[in-house]
N, C-alpha and C positions, 0 to 999 in steps of 0.2 A: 504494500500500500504506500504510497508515494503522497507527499503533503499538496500534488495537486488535485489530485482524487479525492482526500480532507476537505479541502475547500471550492471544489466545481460545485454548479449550484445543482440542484436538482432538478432533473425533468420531471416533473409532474403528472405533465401529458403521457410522460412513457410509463408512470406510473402507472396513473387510470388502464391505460391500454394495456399493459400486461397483466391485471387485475383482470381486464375483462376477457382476454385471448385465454388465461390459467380455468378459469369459468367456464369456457366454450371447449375446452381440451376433455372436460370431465360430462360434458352433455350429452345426450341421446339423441337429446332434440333440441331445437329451440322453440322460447315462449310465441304460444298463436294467441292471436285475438278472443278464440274460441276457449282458450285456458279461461282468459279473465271474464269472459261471461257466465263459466262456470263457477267460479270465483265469486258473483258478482254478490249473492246472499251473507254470505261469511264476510263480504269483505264492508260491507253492509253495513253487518252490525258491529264490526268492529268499530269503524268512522263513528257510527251513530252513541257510543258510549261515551256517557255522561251529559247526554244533550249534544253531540257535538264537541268533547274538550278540547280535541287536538286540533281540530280547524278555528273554533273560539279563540285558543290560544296564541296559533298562530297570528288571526286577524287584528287582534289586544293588541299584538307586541309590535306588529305594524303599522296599527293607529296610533299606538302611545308616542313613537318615533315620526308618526307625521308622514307617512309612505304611504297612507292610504287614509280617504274620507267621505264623508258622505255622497260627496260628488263624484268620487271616484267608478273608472269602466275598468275593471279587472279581466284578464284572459289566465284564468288556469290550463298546462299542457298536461294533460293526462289527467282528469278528472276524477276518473274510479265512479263510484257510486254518489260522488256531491262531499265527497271530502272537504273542501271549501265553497263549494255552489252555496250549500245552505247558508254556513255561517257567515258567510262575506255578501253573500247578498240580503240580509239581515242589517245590512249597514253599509254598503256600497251602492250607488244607482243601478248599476247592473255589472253581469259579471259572463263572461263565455266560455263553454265548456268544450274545450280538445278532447273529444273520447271515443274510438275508434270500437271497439265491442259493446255488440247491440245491449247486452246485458248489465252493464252498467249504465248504461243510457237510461234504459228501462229502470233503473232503480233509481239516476238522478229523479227521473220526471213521480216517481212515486215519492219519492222523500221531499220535493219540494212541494208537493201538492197537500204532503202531510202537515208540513209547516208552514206550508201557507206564502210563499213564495215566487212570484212569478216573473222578476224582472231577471230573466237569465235564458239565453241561449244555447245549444250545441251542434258544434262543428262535429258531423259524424268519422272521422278521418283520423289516421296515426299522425304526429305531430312532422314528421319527415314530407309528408303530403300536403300540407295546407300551403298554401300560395300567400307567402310573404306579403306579396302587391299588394291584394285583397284586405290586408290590415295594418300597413304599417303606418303605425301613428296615430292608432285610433285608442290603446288604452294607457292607465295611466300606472298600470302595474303589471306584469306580469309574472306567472308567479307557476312553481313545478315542485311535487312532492314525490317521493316513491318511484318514479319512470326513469330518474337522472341516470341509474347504472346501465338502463338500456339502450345509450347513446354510447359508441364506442369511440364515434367521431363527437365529442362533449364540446370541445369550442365553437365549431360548429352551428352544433343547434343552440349553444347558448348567443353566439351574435346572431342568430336564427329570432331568439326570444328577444333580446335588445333592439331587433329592428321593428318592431311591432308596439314598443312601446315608446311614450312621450316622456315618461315619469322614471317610475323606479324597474328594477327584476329582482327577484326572489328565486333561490332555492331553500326548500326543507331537506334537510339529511339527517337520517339515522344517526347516532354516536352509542356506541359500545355502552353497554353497560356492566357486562363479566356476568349476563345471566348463564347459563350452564345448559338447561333444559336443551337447546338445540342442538349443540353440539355433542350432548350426549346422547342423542336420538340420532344423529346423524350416526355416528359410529357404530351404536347398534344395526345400523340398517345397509350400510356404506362400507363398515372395516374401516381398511388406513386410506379408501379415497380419501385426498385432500377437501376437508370441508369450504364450501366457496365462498368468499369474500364481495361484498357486495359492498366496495368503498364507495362513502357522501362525507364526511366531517371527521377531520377535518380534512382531509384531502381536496376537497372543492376547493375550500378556501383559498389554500395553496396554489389550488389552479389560476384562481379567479387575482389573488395577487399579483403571479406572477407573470399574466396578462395585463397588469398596469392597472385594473378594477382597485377599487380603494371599496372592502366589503366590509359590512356591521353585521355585528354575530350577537345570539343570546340564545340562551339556550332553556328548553321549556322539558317539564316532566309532564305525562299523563297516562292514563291508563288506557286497558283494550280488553274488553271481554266478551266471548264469543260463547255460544253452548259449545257442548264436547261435539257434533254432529258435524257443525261450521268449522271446527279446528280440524277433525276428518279429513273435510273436504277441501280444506286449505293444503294440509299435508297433502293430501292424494295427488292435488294438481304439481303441489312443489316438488313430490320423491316423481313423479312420470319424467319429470323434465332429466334425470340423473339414472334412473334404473326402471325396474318391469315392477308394477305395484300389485305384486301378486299378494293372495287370500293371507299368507306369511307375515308380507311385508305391513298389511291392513292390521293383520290382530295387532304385533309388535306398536304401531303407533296410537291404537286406540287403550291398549294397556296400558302405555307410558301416561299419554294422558288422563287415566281415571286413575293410577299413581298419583299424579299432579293436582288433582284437583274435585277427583271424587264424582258425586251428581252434580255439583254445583257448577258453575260456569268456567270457564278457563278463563281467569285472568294475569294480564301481564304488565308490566311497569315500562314505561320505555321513556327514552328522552333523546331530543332531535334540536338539531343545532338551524335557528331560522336566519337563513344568511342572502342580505340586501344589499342591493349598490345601485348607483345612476351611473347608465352607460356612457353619461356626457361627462361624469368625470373620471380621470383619470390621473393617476399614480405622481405619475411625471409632472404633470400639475403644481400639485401640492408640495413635490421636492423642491419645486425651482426648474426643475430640468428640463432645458430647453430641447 
């Protein structure tokens, strides 16, 4: 090791990307649209626990900072089930939904209908498809939870996302918290496959720095509780993607989880790192540096 290898800075980018190449080495397949409409019930209720906390809290933490407000037109990429549809249009003028499977489509239109909701649209299309033209400059935020590992090319679709807005962009990412549960399921099911790495925080950050972006970070906790049936069917789609989910591989995870949590609901702790920038400013800026 040589003291210029110590101090070369880090690619980032090569990071992300061998993260996600190491991922695709150990796959069967790759995720269909048709996984996450199978998805769409579990993932459902997971979002919908506590009233919405994880999207609530996201929306708090970006109106407290001024990113977003009443006036505000928001575009989420990758919508899910109304992960943020409900709670930001609860407080935003309106908000647009990027959600390319039919079946969370279908669950936004019933969860906003439930809460009473109407000032939100959906783009039916994967977020690689929509026609930049068509919206650049129309919202005042843009904003992505959960999808960001499935951009391999990430800078990309994030100046993807920054030409569409006037205002701010957002990503939510995952951050570790040393729960166990997974990885010890994985192993039971997997042996020594390498368990897969699904990097958001801080490794975005890093990205987004090192792109000149100048990003604001805070970090939120909330819960996620699903019956044992939707954890099921959560597993089932996640182990198809890696191995054969045979009658075997069903008992082993429906075991672990009534281990875990008995009749009562699976729940889980999680915390995600909410990280904002203006695309109009940048790094070099703020140094001086011309």
């Amino acid at each position: 090791m040589t003291l210029d290898s110590l101090t070369a800075p880090v690619d980032w980018v090569r990071l992300w990307e061998d993260s996600y190449d190491a991922r695709s080495r150990i796959m069967l397949r790759d995720y269909e649209i048709d996984d996450w409409s199978e998805r769409a019930e579990d993932y459902s209720e997971s979002r919908r626990t506590n009233n919405y906390e994880f999207g609530e809290l996201v929306c708090s933490t970006l109106a407290l900072h001024e990113v977003v407000s009443p006036d505000s037109r928001v575009l989420e990429v990758g919508a899910g089930p109304g992960t943020f549809v409900i709670p930001f249009a609860r407080k935003v003028d309106h908000i647009t939904a990027v959600e390319p499977a039919e079946g969370m489509r279908r669950m936004i239109s019933q969860n906003a209908a439930e809460a009473g909701v109407k000032n939100y649209d959906i783009i039916p299309k994967i977020w690689q498809d929509v026609n930049i033209e068509d919206l650049r400059g129309r919202y005042d935020l843009t904003i992505s939870s959960t999808v960001i590992w499935m951009f391999r090319d990430i800078m990309t679709q994030i100046n993807r996302m920054e030409e569409v807005t006037r205002g701010h962009c957002c990503v939510v990412g995952g951050v570790s918290t040393g729960q166990t549960f997974e990885t010890e399921l994985w192993k039971k099911i997997m042996g020594n496959v390498p368990y897969p790495q699904y990097p958001e925080y801080p490794l975005i950050y890093n990205l987004l720095y090192m792109h000149g972006r100048v990003p604001h970070v805070r970090l939120i906790n909330y819960t996620s509780a699903r019956k044992l049936e939707n954890m099921l069917r959560m597993y089932r789609v996640f182990y198809s993607i890696y191995t054969e989910v045979t009658p075997e591989v069903e008992e082993i995870i429906r075991d672990e989880l009534y281990r875990d949590s008995g009749e009562g609901p699976c729940v889980r702790k999680y915390r995600s790192a909410v990280v904002w920038w203006n695309p109009a400013v940048r790094r070099k800026e703020l140094d001086g540096i011309s």
